[in-house]
PAPAVO-446547 format. One record per residue (C-alpha): z, x, y; residue in three letters; chain. Coordinates in steps of 0.05 Angstrom, whole numbers. Layout:
# PAPAVO-446547
+--------+--------+--------+------+------+
|      Z |      X |      Y | fido | kenu |
+--------+--------+--------+------+------+
|      Z |      X |      Y |  ala |    A |
...
+--------+--------+--------+------+------+
END
This chain:
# PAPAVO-446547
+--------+--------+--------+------+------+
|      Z |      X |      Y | fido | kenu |
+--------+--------+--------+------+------+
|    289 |    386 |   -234 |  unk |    A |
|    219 |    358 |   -238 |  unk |    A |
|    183 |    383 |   -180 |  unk |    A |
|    132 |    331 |   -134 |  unk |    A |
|     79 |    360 |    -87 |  unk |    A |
|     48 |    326 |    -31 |  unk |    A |
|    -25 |    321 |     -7 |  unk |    A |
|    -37 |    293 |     51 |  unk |    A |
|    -99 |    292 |    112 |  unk |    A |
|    -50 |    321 |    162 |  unk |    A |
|     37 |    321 |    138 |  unk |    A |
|     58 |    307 |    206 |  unk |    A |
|     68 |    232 |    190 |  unk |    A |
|    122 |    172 |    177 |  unk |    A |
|    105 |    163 |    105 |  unk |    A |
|    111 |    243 |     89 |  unk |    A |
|    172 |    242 |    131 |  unk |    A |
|    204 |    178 |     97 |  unk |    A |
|    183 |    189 |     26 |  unk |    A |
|    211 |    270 |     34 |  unk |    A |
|    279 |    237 |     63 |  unk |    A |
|    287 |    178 |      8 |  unk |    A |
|    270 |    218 |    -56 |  unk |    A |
|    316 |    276 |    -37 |  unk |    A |
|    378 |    223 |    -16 |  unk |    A |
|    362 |    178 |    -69 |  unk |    A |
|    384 |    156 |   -135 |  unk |    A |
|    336 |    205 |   -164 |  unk |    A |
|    355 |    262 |   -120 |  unk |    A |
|    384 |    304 |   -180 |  unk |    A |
|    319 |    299 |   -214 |  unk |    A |
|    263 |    304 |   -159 |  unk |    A |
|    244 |    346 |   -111 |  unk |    A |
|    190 |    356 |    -50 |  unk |    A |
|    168 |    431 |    -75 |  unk |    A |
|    105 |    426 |    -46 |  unk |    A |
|     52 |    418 |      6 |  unk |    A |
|    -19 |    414 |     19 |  unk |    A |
|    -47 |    388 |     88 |  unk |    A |
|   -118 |    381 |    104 |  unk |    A |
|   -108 |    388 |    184 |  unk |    A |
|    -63 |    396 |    248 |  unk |    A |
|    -41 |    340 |    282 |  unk |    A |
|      7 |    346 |    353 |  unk |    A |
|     13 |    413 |    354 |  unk |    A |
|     46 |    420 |    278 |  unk |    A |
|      7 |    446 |    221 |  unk |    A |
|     19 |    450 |    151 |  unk |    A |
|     56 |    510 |    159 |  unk |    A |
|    103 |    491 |    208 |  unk |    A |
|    114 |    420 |    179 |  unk |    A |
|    137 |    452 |    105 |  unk |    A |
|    178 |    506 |    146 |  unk |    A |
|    211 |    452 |    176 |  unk |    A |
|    225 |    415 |    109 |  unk |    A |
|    248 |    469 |     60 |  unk |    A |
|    173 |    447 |     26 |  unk |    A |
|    127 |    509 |     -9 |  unk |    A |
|     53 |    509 |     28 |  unk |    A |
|      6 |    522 |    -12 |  unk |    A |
|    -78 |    531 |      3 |  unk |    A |
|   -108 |    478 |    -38 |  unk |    A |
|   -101 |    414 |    -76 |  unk |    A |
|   -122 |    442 |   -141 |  unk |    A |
|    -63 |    499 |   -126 |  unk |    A |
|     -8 |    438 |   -115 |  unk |    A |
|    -37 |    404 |   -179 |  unk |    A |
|    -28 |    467 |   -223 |  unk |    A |
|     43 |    472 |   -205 |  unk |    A |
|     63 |    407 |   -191 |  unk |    A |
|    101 |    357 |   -251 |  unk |    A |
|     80 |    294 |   -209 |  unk |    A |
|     37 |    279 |   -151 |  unk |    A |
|     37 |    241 |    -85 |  unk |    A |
|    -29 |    236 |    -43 |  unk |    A |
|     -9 |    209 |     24 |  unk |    A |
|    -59 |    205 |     84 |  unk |    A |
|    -33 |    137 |     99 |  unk |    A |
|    -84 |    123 |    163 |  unk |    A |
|   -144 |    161 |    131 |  unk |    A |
|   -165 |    120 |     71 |  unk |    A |
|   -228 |    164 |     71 |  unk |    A |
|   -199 |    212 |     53 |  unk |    A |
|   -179 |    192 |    -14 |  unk |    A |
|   -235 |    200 |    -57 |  unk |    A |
|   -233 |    276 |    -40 |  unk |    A |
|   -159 |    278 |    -34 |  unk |    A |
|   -151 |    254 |   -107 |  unk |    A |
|   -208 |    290 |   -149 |  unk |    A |
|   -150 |    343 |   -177 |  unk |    A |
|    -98 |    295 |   -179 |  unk |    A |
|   -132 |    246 |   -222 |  unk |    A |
|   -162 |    288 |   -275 |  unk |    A |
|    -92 |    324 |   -286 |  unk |    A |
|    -56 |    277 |   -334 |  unk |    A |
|      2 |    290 |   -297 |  unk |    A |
|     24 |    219 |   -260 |  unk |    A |
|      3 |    203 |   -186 |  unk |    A |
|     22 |    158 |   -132 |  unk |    A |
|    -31 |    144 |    -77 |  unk |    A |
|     -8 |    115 |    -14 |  unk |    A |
|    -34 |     55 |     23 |  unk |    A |
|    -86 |     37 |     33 |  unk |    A |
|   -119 |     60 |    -35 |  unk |    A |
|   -188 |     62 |     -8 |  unk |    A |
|   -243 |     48 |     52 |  unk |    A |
|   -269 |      0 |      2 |  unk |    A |
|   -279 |    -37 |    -59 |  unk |    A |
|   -339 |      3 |    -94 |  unk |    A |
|   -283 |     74 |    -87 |  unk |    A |
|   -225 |     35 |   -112 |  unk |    A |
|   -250 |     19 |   -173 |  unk |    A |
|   -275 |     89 |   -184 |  unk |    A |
|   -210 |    125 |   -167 |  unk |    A |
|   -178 |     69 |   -222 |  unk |    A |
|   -239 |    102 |   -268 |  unk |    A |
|   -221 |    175 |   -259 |  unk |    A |
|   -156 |    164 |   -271 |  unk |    A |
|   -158 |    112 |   -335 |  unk |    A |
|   -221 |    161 |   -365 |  unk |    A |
|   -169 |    227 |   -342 |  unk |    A |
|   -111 |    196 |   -375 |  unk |    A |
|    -74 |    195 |   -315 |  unk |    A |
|    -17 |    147 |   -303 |  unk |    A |
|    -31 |    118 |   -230 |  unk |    A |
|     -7 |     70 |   -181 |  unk |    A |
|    -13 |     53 |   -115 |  unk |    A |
|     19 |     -5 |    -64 |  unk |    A |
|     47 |    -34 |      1 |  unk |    A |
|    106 |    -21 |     16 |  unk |    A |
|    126 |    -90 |     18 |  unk |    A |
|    115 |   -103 |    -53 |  unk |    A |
|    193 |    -83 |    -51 |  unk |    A |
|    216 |   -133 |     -1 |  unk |    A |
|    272 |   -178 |    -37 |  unk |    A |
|    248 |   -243 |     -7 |  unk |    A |
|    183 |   -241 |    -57 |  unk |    A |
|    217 |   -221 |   -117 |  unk |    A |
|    279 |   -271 |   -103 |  unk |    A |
|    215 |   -329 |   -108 |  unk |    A |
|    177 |   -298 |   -164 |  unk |    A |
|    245 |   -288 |   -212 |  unk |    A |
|    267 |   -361 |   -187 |  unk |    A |
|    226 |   -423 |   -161 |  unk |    A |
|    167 |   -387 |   -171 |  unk |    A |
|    173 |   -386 |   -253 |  unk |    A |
|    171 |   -462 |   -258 |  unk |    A |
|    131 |   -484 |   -191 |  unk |    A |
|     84 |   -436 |   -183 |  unk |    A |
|     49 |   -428 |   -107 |  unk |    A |
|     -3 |   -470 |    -91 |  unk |    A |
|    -11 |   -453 |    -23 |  unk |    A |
|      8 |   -376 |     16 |  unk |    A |
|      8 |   -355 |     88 |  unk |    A |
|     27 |   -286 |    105 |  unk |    A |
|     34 |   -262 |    172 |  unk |    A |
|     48 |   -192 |    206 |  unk |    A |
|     46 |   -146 |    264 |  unk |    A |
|    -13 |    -90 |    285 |  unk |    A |
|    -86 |    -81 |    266 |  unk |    A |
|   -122 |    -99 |    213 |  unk |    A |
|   -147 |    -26 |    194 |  unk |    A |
|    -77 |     -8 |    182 |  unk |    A |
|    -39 |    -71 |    160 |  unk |    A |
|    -81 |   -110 |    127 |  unk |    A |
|    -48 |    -80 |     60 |  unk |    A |
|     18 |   -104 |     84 |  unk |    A |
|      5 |   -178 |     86 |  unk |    A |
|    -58 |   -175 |     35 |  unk |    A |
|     -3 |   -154 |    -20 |  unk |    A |
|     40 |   -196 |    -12 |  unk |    A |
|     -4 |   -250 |    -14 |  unk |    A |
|    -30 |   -224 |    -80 |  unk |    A |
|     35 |   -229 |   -105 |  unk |    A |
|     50 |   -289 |    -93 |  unk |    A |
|     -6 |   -326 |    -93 |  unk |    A |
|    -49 |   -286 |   -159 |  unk |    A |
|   -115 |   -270 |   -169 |  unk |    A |
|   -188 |   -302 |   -163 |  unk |    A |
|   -201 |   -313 |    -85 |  unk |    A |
|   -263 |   -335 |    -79 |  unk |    A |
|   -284 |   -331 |      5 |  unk |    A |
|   -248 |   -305 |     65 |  unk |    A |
|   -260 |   -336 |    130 |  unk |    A |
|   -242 |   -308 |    202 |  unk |    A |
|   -212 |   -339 |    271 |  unk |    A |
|   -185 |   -294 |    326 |  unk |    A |
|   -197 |   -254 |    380 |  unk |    A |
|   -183 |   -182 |    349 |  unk |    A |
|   -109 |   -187 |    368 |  unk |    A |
|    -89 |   -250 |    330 |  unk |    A |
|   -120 |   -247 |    272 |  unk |    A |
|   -126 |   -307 |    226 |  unk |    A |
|   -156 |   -310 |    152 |  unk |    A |
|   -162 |   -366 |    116 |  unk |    A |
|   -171 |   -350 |     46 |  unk |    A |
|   -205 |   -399 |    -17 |  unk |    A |
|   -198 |   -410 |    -88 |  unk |    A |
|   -241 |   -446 |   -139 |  unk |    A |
|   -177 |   -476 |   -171 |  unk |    A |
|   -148 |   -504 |   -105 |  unk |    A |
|   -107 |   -457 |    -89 |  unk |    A |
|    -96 |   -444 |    -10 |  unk |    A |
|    -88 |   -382 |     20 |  unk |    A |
|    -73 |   -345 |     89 |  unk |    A |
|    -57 |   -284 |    122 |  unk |    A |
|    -46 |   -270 |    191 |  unk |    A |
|    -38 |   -198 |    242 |  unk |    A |
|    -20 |   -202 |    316 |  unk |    A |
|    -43 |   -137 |    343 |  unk |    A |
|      9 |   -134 |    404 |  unk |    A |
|     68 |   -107 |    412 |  unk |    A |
|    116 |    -85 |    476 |  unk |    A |
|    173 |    -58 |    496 |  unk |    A |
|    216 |    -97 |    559 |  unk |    A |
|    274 |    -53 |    575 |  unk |    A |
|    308 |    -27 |    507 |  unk |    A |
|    278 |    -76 |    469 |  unk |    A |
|    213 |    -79 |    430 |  unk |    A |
|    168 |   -148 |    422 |  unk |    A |
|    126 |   -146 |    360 |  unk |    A |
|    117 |   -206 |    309 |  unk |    A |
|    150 |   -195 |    234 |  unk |    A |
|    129 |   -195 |    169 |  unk |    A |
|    142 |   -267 |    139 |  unk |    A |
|    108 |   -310 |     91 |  unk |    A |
|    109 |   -394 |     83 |  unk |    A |
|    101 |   -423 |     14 |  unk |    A |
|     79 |   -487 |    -11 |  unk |    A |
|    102 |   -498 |    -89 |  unk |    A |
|     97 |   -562 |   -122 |  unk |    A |
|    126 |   -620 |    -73 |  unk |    A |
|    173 |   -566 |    -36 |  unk |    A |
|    158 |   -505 |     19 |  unk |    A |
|    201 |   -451 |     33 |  unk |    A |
|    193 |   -390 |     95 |  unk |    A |
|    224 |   -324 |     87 |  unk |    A |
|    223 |   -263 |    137 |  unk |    A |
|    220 |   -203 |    102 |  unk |    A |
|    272 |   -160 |     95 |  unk |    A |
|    232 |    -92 |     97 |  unk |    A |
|    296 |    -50 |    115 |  unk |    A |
|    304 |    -23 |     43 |  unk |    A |
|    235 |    -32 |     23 |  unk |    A |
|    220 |     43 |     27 |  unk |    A |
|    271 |     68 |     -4 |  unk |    A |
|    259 |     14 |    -70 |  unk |    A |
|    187 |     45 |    -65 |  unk |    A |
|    211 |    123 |    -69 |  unk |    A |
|    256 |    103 |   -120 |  unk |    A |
|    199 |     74 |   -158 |  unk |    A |
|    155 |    126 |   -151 |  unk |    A |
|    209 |    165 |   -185 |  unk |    A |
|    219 |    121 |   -249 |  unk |    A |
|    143 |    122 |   -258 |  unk |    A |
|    143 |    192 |   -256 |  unk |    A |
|    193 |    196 |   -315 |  unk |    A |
|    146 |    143 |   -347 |  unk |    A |
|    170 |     74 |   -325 |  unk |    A |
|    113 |     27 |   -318 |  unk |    A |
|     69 |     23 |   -263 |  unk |    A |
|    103 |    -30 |   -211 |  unk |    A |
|     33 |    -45 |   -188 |  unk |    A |
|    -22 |    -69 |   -245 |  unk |    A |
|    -92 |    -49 |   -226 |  unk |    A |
|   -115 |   -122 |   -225 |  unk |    A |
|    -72 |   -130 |   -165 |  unk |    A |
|   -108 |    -69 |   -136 |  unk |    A |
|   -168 |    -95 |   -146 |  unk |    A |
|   -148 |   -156 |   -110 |  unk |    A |
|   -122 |   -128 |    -47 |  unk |    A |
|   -186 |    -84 |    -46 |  unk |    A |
|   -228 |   -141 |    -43 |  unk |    A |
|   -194 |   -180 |      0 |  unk |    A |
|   -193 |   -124 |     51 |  unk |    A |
|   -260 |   -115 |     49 |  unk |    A |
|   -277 |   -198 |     60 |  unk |    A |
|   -236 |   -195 |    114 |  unk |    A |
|   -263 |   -140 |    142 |  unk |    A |
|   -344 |   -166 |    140 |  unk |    A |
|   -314 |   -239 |    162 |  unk |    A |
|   -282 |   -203 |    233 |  unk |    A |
|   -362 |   -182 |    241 |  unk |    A |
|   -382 |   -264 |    230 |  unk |    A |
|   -316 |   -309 |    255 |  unk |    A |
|   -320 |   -377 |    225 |  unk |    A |
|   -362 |   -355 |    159 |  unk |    A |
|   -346 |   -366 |     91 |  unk |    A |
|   -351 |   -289 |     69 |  unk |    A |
|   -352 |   -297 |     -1 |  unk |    A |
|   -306 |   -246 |    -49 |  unk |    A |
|   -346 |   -197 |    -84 |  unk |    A |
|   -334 |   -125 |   -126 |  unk |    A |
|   -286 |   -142 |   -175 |  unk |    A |
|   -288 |   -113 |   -247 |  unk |    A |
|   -336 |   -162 |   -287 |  unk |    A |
+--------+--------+--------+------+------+
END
């Protein structure tokens, strides 16, 4: 039984929750397991102890401690992007293979360092959305996509832009590629719309609306969908995102028996900078915020 440890900002969150769940009931669940812990801080009244007493998980003091006696590592703080650089320092330089949740970084200049610790450490690394693993995107990239490739992407989803960006910035990535070139900005900070340019031609677009209710039992909050434009055809999907965790805990298992990394850097890379466009163009709406801090 191969033995994963967490290390997180504060544990008392959906993604330690989730990811403890899925890789104990999944199809790896007779070869993984949650051993251990590490949390930075308290959050709600539960602290590291109490969240690992509550989850048959091992607490111990430090990350370099969880590292040592961890096979495979998951750094989590999934709102505090900040926190990675530090989070990941032991991680990173053990060899041992790492999963870093969204999103990777505050910014471009730190993403491409993390990449640099861990290619220079020899440490197999990924991170992603979540909705890499919807079904709608791979059902277009294994079908239509192969011989009509997009030529034109809009992405749209629900909440803010500090914490969902990722979700319809990857997804865009995916299906749209690499090489943006400028991101410009309309909205009012609760619809949020990007228009995003190519040298090539290509169009691209992603979109967050901020609100969200609940009237009586039921909540109001927009989807995650995407419209594509290929060749002399379109086609709209709405995500399915009901399995899409538990395809991402499964992967996180394969790569840690040494499947490939679902996630190539370049892709990364991508997301990074297209994060960070979008977040200067918010600061100058109706600007053509050009793309900047890839790899040369």
């Amino acid at each position: 039984m191969k033995k994963i440890g967490f290390i997180d900002h504060y544990l008392k969150n959906f993604h330690a929750a989730i990811y403890l769940k899925l890789i104990r009931e999944g199809s790896f669940g007779d070869r993984f397991d949650v051993a251990y812990a590490y949390g930075e801080v308290s959050v709600d009244g539960v602290d590291s102890r109490k969240w690992c007493e509550e989850n048959g998980v091992e607490l111990l003091e430090s990350p370099d401690r969880l590292v040592e006696n961890s096979d495979c590592i998951v750094v989590l703080a999934p709102n505090n992007s900040e926190r990675h650089w530090d989070l990941c320092q032991e991680a990173l330089r053990s060899g041992k293979p790492v999963y870093v949740d969204k999103t990777f970084a505050p910014d471009t200049e730190t993403a491409v360092r993390l990449i640099d610790l861990a290619v220079s450490s020899g440490t197999p690394m990924f991170t992603t959305s979540a909705l890499r693993f919807v079904p709608e995107i791979r059902e277009f990239r294994e079908g239509i996509g192969k011989q009509h490739p997009a030529r034109a992407v809009s992405v749209r989803g629900p909440s803010s832009f500090a914490v969902y960006a990722v979700h319809v910035i990857e997804p865009l990535v995916m299906l749209l590629g690499h090489g943006a070139s400028s991101v410009t900005y309309f909205g009012d900070g609760s619809f949020m719309q990007f228009g995003v340019s190519y040298p090539d031609g290509r169009i691209g677009g992603f979109n967050l609306f901020e609100p969200g209710c609940s009237i009586g039992d039921q909540w109001y909050g927009h989807p995650f969908e995407a419209s594509i434009i290929f060749g002399e055809g379109t086609v709209a999907y709405r995500f399915t995102t009901g399995d899409m965790f538990r395809d991402l805990a499964d992967a996180m298992c394969a790569f840690f028996e040494g499947g490939p990394s679902p996630a190539p850097y370049e892709d990364t890379i991508e997301v990074m900078v297209l994060i960070e466009a979008g977040r200067e163009a918010m600061a100058r709406p109706g600007e053509q915020i050009p793309v900047k801090g890839r790899r040369n």
